[in-house]
C-alpha positions in Angstrom: 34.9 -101.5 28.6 38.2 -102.2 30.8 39.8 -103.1 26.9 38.8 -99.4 25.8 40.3 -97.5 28.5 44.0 -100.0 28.3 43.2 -99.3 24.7 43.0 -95.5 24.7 45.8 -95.3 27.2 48.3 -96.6 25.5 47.5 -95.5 21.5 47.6 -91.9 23.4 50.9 -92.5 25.5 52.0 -93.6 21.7 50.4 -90.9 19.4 51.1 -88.0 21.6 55.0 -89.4 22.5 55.7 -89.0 18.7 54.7 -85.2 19.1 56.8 -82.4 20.8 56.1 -78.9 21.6 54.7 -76.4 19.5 53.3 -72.8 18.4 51.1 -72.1 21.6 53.1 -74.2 23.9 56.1 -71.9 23.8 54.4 -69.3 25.1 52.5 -70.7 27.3 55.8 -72.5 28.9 57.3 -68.7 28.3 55.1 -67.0 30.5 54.5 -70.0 33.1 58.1 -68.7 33.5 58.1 -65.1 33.0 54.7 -63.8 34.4 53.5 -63.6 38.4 51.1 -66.5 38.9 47.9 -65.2 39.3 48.7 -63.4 36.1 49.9 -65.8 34.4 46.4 -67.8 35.3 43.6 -65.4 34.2 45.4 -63.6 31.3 43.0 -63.0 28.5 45.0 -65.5 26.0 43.5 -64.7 22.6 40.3 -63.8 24.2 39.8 -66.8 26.1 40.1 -67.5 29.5 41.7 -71.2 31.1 43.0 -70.6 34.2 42.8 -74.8 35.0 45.2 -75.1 31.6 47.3 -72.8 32.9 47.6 -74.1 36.0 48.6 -77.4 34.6 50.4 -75.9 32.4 52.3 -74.1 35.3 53.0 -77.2 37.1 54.2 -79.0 34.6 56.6 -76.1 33.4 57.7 -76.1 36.8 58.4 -79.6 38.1 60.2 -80.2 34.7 60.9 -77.6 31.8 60.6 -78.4 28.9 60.6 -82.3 29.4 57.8 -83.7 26.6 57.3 -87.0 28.5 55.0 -84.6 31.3 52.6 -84.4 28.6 52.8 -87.7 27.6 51.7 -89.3 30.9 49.3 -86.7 31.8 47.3 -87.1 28.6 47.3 -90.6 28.5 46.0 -90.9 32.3 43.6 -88.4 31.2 42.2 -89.9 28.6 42.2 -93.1 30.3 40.2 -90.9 33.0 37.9 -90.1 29.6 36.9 -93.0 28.7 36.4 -94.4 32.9 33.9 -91.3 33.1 31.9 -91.4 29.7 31.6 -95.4 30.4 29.2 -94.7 33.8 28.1 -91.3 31.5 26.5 -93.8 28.6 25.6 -96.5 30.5 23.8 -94.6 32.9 21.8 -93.1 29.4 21.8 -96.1 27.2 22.2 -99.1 29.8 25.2 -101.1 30.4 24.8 -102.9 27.2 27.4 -104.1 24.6 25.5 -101.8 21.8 27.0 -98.9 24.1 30.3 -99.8 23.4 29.7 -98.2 20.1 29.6 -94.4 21.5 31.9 -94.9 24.1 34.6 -96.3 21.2 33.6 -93.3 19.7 34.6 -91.0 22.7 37.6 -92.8 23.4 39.6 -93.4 19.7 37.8 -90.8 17.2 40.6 -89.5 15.1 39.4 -86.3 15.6 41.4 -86.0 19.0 44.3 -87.3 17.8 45.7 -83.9 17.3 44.0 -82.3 20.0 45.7 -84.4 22.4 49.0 -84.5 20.7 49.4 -80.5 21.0 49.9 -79.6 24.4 47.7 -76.1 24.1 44.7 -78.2 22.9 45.0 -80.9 24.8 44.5 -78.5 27.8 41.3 -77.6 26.9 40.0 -80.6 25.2 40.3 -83.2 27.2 39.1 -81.2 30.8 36.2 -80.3 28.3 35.3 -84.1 27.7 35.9 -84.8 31.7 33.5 -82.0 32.4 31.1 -83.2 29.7 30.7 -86.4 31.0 30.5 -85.6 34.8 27.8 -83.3 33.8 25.6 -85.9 32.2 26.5 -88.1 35.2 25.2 -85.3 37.2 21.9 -84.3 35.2 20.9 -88.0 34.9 21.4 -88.7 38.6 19.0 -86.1 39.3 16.8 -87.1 37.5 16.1 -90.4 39.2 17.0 -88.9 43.3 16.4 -85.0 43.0 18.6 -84.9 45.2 21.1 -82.4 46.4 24.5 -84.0 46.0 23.6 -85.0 42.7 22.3 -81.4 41.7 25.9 -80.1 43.6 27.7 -83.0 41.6 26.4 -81.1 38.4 26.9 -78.2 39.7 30.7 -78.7 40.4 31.4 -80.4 37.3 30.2 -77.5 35.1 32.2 -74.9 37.7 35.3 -76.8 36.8 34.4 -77.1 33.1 34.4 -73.0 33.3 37.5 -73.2 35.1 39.2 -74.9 32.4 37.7 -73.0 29.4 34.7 -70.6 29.1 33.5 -72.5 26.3 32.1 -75.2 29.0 28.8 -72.8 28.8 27.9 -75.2 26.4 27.6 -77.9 28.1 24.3 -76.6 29.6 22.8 -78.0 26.0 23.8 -81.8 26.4 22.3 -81.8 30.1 19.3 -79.8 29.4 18.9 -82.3 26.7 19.3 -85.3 29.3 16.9 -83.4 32.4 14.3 -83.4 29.3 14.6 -87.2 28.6 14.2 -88.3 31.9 12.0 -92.1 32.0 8.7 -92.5 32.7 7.5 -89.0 33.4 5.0 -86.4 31.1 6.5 -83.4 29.6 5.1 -81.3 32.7 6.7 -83.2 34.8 10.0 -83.2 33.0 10.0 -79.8 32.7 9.5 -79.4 36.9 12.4 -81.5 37.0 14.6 -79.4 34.8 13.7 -76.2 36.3 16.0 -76.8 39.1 19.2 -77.8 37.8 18.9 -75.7 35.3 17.8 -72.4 37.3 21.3 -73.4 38.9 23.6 -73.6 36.1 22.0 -70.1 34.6 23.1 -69.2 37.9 26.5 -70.1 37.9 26.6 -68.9 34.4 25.6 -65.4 35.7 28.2 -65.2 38.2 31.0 -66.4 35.6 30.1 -64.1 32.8 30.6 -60.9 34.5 34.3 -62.5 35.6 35.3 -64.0 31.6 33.8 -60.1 30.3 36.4 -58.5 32.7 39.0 -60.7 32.2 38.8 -60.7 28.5 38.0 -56.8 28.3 41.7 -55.6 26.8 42.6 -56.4 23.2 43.1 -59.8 21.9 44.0 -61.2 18.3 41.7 -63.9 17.7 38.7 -62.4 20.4 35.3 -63.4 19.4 33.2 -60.4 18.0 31.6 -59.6 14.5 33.3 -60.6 11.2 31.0 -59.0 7.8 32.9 -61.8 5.7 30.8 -63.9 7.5 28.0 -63.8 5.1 24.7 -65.9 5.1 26.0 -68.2 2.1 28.9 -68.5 3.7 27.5 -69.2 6.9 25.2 -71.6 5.2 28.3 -73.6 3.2 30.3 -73.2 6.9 28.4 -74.9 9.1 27.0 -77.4 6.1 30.9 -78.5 5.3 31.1 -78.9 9.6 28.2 -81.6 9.5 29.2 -83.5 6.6 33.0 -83.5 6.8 33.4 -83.4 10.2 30.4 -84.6 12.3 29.1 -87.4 10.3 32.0 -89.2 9.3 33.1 -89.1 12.9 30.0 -90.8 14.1 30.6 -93.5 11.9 34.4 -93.7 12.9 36.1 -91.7 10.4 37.1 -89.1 8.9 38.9 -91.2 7.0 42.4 -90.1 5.8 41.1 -86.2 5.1 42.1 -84.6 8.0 44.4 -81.5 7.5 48.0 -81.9 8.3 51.4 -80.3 8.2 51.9 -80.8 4.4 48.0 -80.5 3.2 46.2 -78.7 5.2 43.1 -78.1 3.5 42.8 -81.6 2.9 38.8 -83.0 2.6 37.1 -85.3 1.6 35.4 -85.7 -1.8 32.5 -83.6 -2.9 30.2 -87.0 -3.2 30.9 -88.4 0.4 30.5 -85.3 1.7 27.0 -84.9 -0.1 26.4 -88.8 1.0 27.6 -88.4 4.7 25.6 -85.4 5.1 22.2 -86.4 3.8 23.1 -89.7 5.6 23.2 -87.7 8.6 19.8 -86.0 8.6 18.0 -89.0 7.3 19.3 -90.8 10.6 18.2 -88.1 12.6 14.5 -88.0 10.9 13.9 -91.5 11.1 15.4 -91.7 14.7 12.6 -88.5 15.5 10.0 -89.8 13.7 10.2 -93.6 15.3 11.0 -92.6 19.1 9.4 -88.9 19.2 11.1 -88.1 22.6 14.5 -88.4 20.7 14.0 -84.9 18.7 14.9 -82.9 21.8 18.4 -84.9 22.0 19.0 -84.4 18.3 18.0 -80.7 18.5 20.3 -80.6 21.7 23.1 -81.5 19.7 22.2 -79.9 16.1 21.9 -76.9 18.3 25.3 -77.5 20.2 27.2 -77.8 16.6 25.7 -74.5 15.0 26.8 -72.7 18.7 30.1 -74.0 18.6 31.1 -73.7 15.2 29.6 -70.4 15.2 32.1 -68.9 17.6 34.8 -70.1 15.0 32.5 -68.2 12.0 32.0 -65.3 13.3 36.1 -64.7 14.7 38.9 -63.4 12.6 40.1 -67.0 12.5 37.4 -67.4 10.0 39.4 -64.4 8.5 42.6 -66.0 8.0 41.7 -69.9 7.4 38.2 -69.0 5.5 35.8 -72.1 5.6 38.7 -74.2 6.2 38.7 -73.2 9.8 35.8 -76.4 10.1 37.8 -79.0 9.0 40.2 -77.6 11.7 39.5 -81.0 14.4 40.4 -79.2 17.5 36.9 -77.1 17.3 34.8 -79.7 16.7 36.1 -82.4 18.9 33.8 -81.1 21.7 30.9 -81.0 19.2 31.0 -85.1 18.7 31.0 -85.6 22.6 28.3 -83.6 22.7 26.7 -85.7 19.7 27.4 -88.6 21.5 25.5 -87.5 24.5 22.3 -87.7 21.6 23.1 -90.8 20.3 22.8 -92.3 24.0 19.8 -90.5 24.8 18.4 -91.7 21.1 19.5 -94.9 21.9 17.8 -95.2 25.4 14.8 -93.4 23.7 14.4 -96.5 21.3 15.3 -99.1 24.1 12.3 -97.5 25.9 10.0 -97.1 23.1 11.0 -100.4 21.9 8.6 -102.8 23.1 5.7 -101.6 22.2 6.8 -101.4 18.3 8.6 -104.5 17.6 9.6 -106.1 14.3 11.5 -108.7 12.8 14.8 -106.6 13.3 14.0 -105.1 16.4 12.9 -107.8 18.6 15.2 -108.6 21.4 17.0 -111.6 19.8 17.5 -109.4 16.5 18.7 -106.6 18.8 21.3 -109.0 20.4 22.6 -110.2 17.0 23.1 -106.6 15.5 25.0 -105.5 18.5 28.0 -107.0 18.1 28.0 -106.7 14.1 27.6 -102.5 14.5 30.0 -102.8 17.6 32.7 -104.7 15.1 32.2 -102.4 11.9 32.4 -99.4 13.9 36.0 -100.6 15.9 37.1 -101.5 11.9 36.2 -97.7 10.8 38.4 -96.3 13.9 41.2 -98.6 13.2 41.5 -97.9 9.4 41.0 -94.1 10.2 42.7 -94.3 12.6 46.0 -95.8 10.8 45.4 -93.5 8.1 45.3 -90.2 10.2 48.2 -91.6 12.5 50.2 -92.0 8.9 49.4 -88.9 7.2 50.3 -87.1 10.4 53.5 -88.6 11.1 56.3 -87.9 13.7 56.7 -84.2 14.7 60.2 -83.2 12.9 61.2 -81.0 15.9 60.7 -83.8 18.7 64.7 -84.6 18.1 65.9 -81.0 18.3 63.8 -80.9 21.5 65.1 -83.7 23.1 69.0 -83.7 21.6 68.7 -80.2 23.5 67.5 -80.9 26.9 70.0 -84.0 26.8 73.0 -81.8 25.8 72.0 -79.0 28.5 71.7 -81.9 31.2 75.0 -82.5 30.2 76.8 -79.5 30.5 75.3 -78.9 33.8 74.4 -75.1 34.9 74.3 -72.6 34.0 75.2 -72.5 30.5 75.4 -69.2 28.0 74.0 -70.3 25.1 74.1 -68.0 21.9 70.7 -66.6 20.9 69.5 -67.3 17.8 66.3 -68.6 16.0 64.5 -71.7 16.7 64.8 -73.9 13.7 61.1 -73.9 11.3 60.6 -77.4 12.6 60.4 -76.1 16.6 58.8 -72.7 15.9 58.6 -70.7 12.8 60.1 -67.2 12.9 58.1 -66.1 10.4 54.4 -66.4 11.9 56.3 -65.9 15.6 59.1 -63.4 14.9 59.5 -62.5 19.1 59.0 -66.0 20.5 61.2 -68.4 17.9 63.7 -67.1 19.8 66.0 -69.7 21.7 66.4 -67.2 24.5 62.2 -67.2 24.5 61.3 -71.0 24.4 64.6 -71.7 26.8 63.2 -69.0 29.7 61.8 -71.7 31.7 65.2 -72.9 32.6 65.7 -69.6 34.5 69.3 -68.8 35.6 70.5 -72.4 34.1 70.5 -71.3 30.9 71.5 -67.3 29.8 72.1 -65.1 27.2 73.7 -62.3 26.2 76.0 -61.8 29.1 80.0 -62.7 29.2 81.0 -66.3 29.7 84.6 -67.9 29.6 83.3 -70.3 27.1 80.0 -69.6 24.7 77.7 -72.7 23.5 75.6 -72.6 20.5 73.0 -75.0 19.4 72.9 -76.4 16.0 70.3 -77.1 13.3 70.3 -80.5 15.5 69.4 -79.1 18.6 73.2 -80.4 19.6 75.2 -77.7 22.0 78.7 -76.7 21.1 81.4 -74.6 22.5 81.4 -71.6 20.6 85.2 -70.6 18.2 84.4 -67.4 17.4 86.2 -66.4 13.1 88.2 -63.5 12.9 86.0 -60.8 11.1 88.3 -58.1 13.1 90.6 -58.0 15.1 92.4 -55.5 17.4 96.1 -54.6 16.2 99.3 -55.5 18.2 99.5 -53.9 21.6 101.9 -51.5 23.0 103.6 -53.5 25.3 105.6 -56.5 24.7 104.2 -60.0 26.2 101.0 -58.0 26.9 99.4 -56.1 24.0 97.4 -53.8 25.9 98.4 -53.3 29.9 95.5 -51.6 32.3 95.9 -50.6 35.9 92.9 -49.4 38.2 91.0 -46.6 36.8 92.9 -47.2 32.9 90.9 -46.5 29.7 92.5 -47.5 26.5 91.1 -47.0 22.7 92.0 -50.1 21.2 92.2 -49.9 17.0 90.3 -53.0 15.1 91.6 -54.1 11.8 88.3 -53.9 10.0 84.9 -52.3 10.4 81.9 -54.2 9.9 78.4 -53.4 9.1 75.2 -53.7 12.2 75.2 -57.4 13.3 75.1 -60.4 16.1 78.7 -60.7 16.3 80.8 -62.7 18.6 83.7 -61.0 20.8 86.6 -62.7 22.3 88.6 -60.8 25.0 92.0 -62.9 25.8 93.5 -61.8 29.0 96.4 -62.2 31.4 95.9 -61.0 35.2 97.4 -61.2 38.4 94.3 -60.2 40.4 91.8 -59.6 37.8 88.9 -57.1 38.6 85.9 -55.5 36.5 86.7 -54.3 32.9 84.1 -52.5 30.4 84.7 -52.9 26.8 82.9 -50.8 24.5 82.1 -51.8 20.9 80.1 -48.9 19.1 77.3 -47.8 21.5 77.1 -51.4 23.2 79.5 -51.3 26.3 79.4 -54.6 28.0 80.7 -55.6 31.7 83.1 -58.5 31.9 84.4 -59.8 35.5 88.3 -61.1 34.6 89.8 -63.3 36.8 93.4 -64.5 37.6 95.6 -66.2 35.4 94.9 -67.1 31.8 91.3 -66.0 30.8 88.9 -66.5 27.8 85.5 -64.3 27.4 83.0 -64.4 24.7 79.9 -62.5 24.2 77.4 -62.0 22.1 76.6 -58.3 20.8 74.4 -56.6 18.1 76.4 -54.0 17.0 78.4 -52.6 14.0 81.9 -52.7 14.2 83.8 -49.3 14.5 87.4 -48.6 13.8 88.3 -48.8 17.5 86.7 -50.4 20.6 87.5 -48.9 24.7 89.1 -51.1 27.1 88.6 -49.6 30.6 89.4 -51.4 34.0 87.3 -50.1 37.1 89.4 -48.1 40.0 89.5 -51.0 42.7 91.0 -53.8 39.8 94.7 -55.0 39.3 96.3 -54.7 36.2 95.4 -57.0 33.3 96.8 -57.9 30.0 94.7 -57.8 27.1 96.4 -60.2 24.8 93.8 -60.2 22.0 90.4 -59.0 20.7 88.6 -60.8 17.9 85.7 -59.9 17.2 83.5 -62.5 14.4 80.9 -64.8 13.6 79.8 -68.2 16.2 80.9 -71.7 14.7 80.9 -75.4 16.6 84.4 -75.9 18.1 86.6 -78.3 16.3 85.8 -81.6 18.1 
């Protein structure tokens, strides 16, 4: 067991150190930033509701923006955490035996959270939704041996903080109610009395939350849950068949094996005959496992029942809408659904280690028993290495990671505060396209605050190139204004002055770059006008150099005017043009 947990820490400190940010992270780092905290924590996010990911989320954005390596430790500790919490989870339901290594390996390395955990978003809801899983089953099968209060507020506060996390924690009542039902050594009357307790609690937690999640989640939402008509019964039929037999069954068996969508084919599956062979595979199992140990049926219904619920939610949502049936092969909604599989295949397992006894044969006598453990233990850890390799390939290293990191080095560099140029994130960090207000350097950068600005005068301008590398900003002469007046000057203003300043060409509506050259004794506030953008520039003594960015056309003249409390300033130049890297 210890090997699993050092195992699973470090392939996710790995996997999830070759990722970066992306899509929902932005704006969940945006608005850690930008919105009041309490906001911020029960916002209805796509019709969902995570305050605990949020929260983490929060912190994280807080204690260090932007800085992937957060990420990296926390998921690896968690998933570390994972597999310490499902190890007492299975061996309190199948014994602490080496055949339940095979679920807890399953649990721990399935490559179906390999890209849950890598994205930051998902990782926020699927691993607290495994830690709650497990607790819960701790929980349930505690009270089923003491009925006794702390175990029944142990369950209690482990499905709590499952809601906390993510409202789709309501379905962890199905795994437990499976486990209160398969409780040793008792008749189906009496298994029932010892259900009704726990589970008279958790419908009563669930009545308090829902009335909190249907506020909460009342305003509009993008991808909220309700009614879709394309959802018809074929298709809900071919759905939820293409979830058990390209998703669920090859992951119990430690794949899927190289057919996981990813950036590049992402409606990659598996072949039409090991789907048909995994699948029928799958229900045969499950019929000879009810048929040989009757009390297993209610742990394979429990988790038959948990996969239709689950995917369900994703059928009958306007994500269904724009992915189609693909939306199943999509790992982050089923990666809860094999946990909760795995909680069956325990409570199968301890089913046939109870029923055992009484129906032995050549294969299942307890010297046979010992000899197959290892083998299934071994073939199963060779499945999750191979699919493992194969997804880790096929997925690759995120292509934005560099820009991400070449720009918080740079940044660190400079020291603060910086005015960078705003412009859009490259495709690789955040694609304009499907996020036309948030691939916006000025949105993904807010959680730097006042260390980092935009669109406001600076002696020197930085821009950030395809490379995520910051620059001082030469700004290219598109216009410029025309010789000054006055000799050695160009253009003199005293307190109170205006001047209309002629350009030497007019350009169309665009982000252009301005440069205001100045000579002052004492300086003071001047106001330059460029179209209908007039912008606020603070000159100081001496030789001066500001550059800002502006969205404007360019007229035939621009207004110089110097506030009634400044000294008099020379304006020595005005160009006005597009950003480029400083030479050297």
């Amino acid at each position: 067991m210890l090997a699993i947990v050092v195992l699973s820490l470090l392939w996710r400190a790995w996997t999830v150190a070759r990722w970066t940010w992306q899509d929902d992270d932005w704006i969940y780092m945006h608005d850690a930033h930008a919105m009041p905290l309490w906001d911020y924590l029960v916002q209805d996010y796509n019709g969902h509701l995570m305050p605990g990911g949020f929260l983490v989320t929060w912190v994280v954005t807080t204690l260090a923006p932007l800085n992937f390596w957060v990420p990296v430790v926390v998921v690896a500790l968690t998933s570390a955490g994972v597999v310490l919490v499902w190890a007492v989870a299975l061996a309190r339901l199948a014994g602490p035996r080496l055949l339940t290594l095979a679920p807890l390996a399953l649990v721990a390395l399935s490559p179906l959270y390999l890209r849950p955990t890598m994205w930051w978003a998902a990782a926020t809801q699927a691993l607290p939704m495994l830690v709650f899983m497990g607790l819960c089953v701790i929980g349930a099968e505690r009270w089923t041996r003491s009925h006794a209060r702390a175990d029944l507020l142990r369950l209690l506060v482990a499905y709590a903080g499952g809601l906390f996390f993510w409202e789709k924690a309501v379905l962890l009542v199905l795994p437990v109610c499976a486990v209160l039902l398969m409780a040793d050594g008792r008749t189906l009357r009496a298994r029932l009395r010892t259900a009704r307790t726990p589970l008279v609690a958790l419908a009563g937690v669930t009545l308090v939350y829902l009335p909190i999640f249907l506020v909460a989640t009342s305003g509009e939402s993008a991808n909220s849950i309700e009614f879709n008509a394309a959802a018809t019964q074929d298709g809900a039929v071919e759905f939820l068949a293409r979830g058990f037999s390209e998703m669920l069954a090859p992951a119990l068996l430690g794949g899927p094996w190289g057919t996981l969508p990813v950036s590049g084919d992402i409606y990659g599956h598996p072949s039409l005959g090991q789907s048909v062979l995994l699948g029928v595979l799958l229900v045969a199992l499950a019929t000879l496992a009810a048929l040989r140990w009757p009390g297993s049926w209610t742990a394979i219904a429990a988790a038959g029942l948990y996969a239709v619920v689950a995917w369900g939610m994703i059928l009958f949502s306007n994500r269904f809408i724009l992915t189609g049936q693909h939306a199943v092969t999509d790992e982050r909604f089923s990666a809860d659904v094999l946990a909760a599989a795995v909680v069956s295949l325990a409570l199968v397992m301890r089913a046939a280690r109870r029923d055992g006894p009484r129906r032995r044969s050549a294969v299942t006598t307890r010297g046979g028993r010992r000899a197959l453990a290892p083998v299934l233990v071994g073939v199963l850890g060779g499945s999750l290495l191979v699919s493992n390799l194969l997804a880790t390939d096929r997925i690759g290293t995120n292509p934005g990671r560099a820009w991400v990191e070449n720009l918080r080095a740079d940044l660190a560099a400079r020291g603060a505060p910086t005015v960078l140029w705003d412009a859009n994130t490259p495709d690789t960090v955040l694609q304009p396209a499907f996020f036309p207000a948030e691939a916006r350097l000025s949105y993904v950068l807010a959680p730097y605050g006042d260390d980092v600005r935009f669109s406001e005068p600076a002696r020197q301008l930085a821009i950030v190139d395809p490379r995520g590398r910051v620059h001082d900003v030469e700004v290219t002469d598109e216009s410029h204004a025309e010789a000054g007046p006055v000799e050695g000057c160009g253009y003199a203003l005293g307190p109170g002055d205006r001047v209309t300043v002629p350009m030497s060409d007019e350009r169309y509506l665009w982000d252009w770059a301005l440069q205001v050259n100045t000579v002052a004794s004492t300086g003071g506030t001047m106001a330059v006008t460029v179209g209908g953008t007039t912008t606020v520039m603070q000159v100081r003594p001496g030789l001066e150099q500001l550059q800002v960015q502006l969205q404007t056309a360019v007229p035939e003249t621009i207004t110089l005017e110097m506030a009634d409390d400044a000294g008099t300033v020379c304006v020595s130049e005005v160009i006005i043009g597009n950003p480029q890297p400083a030479a050297g």
